[in-house]
C-alpha distance (Angstrom), angle and dihedral (degrees) to the residues before:
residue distance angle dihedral
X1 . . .
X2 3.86 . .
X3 3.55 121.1 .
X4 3.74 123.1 -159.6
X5 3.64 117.4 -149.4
X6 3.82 111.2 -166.1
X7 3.93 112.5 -158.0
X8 4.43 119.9 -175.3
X9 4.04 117.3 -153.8
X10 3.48 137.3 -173.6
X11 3.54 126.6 156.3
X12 3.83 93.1 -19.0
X13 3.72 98.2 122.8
X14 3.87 89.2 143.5
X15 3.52 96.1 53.9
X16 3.30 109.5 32.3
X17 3.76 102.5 79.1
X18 3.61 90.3 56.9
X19 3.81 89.5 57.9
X20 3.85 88.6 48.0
X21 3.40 93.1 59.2
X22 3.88 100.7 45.1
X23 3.66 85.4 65.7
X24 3.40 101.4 42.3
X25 3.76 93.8 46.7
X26 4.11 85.5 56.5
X27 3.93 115.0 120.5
X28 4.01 96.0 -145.5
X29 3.82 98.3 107.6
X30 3.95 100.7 -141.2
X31 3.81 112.7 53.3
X32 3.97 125.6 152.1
X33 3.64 109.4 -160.9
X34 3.92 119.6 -164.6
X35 4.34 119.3 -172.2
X36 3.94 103.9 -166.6
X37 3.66 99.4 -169.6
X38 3.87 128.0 -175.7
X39 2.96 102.9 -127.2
X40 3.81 99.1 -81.5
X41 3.79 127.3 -151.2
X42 3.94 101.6 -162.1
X43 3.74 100.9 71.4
X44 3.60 100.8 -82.7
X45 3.32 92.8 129.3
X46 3.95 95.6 54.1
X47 4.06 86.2 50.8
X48 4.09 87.6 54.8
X49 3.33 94.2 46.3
X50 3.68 95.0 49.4
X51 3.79 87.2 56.4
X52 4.13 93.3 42.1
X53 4.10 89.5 118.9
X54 3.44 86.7 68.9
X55 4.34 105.0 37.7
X56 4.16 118.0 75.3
X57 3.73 83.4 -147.3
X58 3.58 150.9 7.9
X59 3.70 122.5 -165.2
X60 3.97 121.5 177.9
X61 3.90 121.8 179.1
X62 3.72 136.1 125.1
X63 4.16 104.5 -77.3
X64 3.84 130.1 -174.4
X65 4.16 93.6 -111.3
X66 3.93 128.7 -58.9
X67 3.44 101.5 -61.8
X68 3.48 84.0 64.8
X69 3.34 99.2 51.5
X70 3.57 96.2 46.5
X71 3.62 86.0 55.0
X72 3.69 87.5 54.6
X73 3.54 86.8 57.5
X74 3.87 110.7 48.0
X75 3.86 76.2 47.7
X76 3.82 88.6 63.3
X77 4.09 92.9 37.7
X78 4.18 113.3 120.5
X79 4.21 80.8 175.8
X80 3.96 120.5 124.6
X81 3.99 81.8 -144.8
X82 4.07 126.7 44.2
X83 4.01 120.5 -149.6
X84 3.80 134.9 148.7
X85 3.90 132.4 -141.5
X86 3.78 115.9 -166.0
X87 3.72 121.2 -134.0
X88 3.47 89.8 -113.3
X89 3.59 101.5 46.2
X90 3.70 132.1 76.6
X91 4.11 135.4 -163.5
X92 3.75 117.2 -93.5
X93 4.08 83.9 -126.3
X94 3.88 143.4 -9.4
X95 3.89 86.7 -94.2
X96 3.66 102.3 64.5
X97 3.97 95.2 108.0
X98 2.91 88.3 40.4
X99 3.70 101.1 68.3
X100 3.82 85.4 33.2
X101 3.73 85.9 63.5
X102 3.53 102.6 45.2
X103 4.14 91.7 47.0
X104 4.05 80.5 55.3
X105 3.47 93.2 61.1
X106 3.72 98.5 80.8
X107 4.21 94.3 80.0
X108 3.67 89.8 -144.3
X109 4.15 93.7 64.8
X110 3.98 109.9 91.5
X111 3.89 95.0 165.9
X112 3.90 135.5 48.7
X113 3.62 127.2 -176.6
X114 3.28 145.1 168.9
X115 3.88 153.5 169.5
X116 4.01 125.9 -66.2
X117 3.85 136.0 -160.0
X118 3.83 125.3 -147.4
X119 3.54 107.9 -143.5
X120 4.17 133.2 -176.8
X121 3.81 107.1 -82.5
X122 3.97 86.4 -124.1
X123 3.59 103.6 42.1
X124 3.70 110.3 37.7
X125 3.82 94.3 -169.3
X126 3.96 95.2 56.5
X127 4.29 101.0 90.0
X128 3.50 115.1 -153.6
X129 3.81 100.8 177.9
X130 3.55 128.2 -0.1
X131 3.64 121.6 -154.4
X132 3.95 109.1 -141.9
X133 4.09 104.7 -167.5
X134 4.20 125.9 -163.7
X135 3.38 132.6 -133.8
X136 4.26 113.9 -78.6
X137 3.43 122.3 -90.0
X138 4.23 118.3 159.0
X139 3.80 87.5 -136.8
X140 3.76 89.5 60.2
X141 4.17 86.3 66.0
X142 3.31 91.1 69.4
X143 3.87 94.2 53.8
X144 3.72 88.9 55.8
X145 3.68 103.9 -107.4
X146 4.18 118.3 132.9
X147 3.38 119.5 179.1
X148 4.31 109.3 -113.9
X149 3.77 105.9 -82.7
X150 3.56 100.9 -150.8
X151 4.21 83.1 63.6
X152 3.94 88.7 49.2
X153 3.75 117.4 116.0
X154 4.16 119.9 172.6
X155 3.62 130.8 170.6
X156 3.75 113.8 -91.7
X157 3.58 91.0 -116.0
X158 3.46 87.7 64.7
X159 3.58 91.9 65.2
X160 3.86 95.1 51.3
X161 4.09 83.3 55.8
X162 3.17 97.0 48.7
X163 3.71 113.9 28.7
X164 3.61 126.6 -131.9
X165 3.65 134.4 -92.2
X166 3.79 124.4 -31.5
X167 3.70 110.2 -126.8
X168 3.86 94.9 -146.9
X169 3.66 89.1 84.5
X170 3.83 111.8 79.2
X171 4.17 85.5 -177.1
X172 3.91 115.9 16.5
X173 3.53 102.5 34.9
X174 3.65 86.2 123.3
X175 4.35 93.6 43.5
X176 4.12 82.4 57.1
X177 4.05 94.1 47.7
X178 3.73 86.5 53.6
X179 3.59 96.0 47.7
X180 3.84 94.1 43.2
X181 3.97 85.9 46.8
X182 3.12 109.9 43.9
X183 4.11 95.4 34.5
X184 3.68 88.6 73.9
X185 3.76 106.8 11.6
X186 4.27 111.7 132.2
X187 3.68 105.2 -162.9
X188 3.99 121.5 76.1
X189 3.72 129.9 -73.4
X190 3.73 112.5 -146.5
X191 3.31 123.3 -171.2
X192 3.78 128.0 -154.6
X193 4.08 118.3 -148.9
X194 3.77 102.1 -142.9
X195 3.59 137.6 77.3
X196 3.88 114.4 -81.1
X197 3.95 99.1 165.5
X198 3.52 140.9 48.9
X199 4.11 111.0 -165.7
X200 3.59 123.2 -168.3
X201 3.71 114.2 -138.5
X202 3.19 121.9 -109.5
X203 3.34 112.2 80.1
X204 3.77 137.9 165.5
X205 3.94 93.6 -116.3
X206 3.81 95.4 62.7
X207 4.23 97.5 24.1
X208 3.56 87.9 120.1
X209 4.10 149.9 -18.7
X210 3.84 87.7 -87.7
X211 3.51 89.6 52.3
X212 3.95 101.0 44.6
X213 4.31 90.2 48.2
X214 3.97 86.3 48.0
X215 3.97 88.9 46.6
X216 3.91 93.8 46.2
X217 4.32 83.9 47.7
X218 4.13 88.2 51.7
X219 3.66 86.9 50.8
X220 3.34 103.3 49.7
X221 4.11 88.6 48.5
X222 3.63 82.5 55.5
X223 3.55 95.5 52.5
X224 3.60 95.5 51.7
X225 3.74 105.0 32.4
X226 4.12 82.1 54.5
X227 3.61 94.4 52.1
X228 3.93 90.7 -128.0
X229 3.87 98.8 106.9
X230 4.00 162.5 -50.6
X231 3.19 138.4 -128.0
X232 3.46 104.2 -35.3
X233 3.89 89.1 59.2
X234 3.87 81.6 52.7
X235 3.39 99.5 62.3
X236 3.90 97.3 41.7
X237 3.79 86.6 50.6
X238 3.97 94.4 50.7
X239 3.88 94.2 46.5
X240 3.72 102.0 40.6
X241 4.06 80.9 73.1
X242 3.81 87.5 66.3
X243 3.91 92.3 72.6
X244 4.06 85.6 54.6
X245 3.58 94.2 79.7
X246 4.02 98.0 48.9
X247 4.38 89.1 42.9
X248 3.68 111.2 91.5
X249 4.00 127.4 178.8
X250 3.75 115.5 -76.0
């Protein structure tokens, strides 16, 4: 079973390598891993290209955001299975595909999730919050909980349903997909009880005031243009984050 992992750069040269090696350093056997860069000026580019033994592909060209350059790349996937691993981000272990993979194996399973960790951007070990997910139930969309994208993994198929991301979101292109996805989706959701991500803080969500008020607006489009929610989803959504800074690893 090939797995595609899906990674977007720009000017990230001093994360990037860390990233690279998470997935190389993975024990699953048969990983494609695509970098969709745009078109960075920092030396991202030299740090791929230093590591190209070890990428399927490297694209670099002037995009309209990540969520189009993810799109880019699950366009470019030949994986049975779809994930993404940001350039600042790393796995939790060297086995995290490899559970992916095996929870694939049942054909009836089109979505795999798991937990995630935000960690300090310097010390990858230090956790500052850790987000603790649930198993799937639709009803739960409406109560504002998604499971963490960057631990999301769906069949590729799934993506040629579904579409990809819709560039109108700046922010929560990816909070939409989910709800559009997994609203409607038929096969099983499975989700996996142990850390699969670590994400550096930092990121362009919660960057600054402007950006958190635009990111609750996105979501609440989402919400509505789904048919999952309002408001009231909103505001469960935004303060079930507050119990990620008191939950620790069992």
């Amino acid at each position: 079973m090939k797995i595609t992992v899906v990674t977007a750069t720009y000017n990230c040269a001093s994360t990037i390598g860390d990233c690279l090696r998470s997935v190389a350093g993975q024990t699953h056997p048969h990983i494609e891993h695509i970098v969709v860069d745009g078109a960075s000026g920092d030396g991202t580019v030299d740090v791929l290209h230093r590591h190209a033994s070890q990428l399927s592909r490297i694209i670099s060209e002037p995009d309209n955001g990540i969520y189009d350059a993810l799109n880019k790349g699950v366009a470019n996937a030949s994986g049975d299975i779809v994930g993404f691993l940001h350039a600042d981000d790393l796995y939790a272990d060297n086995k995290v595909l490899e559970d992916v993979a095996v929870a694939f194996q049942n054909p009836e399973v089109d979505a795999v999730y798991g937990d995630l960790t935000y960690v300090q951007k310097a010390d990858t070990d230090k956790v500052v919050r850790y987000w603790r997910s649930s198993p799937f139930t639709r009803a739960s969309l409406a109560r504002g909980w998604m499971p963490p994208h960057p631990t999301l993994y769906l069949r590729r198929g799934v993506y040629e349903r579904f579409g990809g991301f819709d560039l109108s979101y700046r922010i929560a292109a990816d909070y939409d997909f989910m709800l559009r996805v997994l609203g409607a989706i038929n096969g099983k959701v499975t989700y996996l009880p142990r850390v699969l991500v670590k994400m550096r803080l930092g990121g362009e969500s919660n960057r600054s005031i402007h950006n958190v008020i635009r990111k609750s607006a996105e979501d609440l489009r989402a919400l509505r243009s789904n048919g999952v929610g309002g408001l009231a989803s909103l505001v469960l959504k935004n303060g079930s984050k507050l119990v990620q800074f008191v939950r620790r690893p069992s």
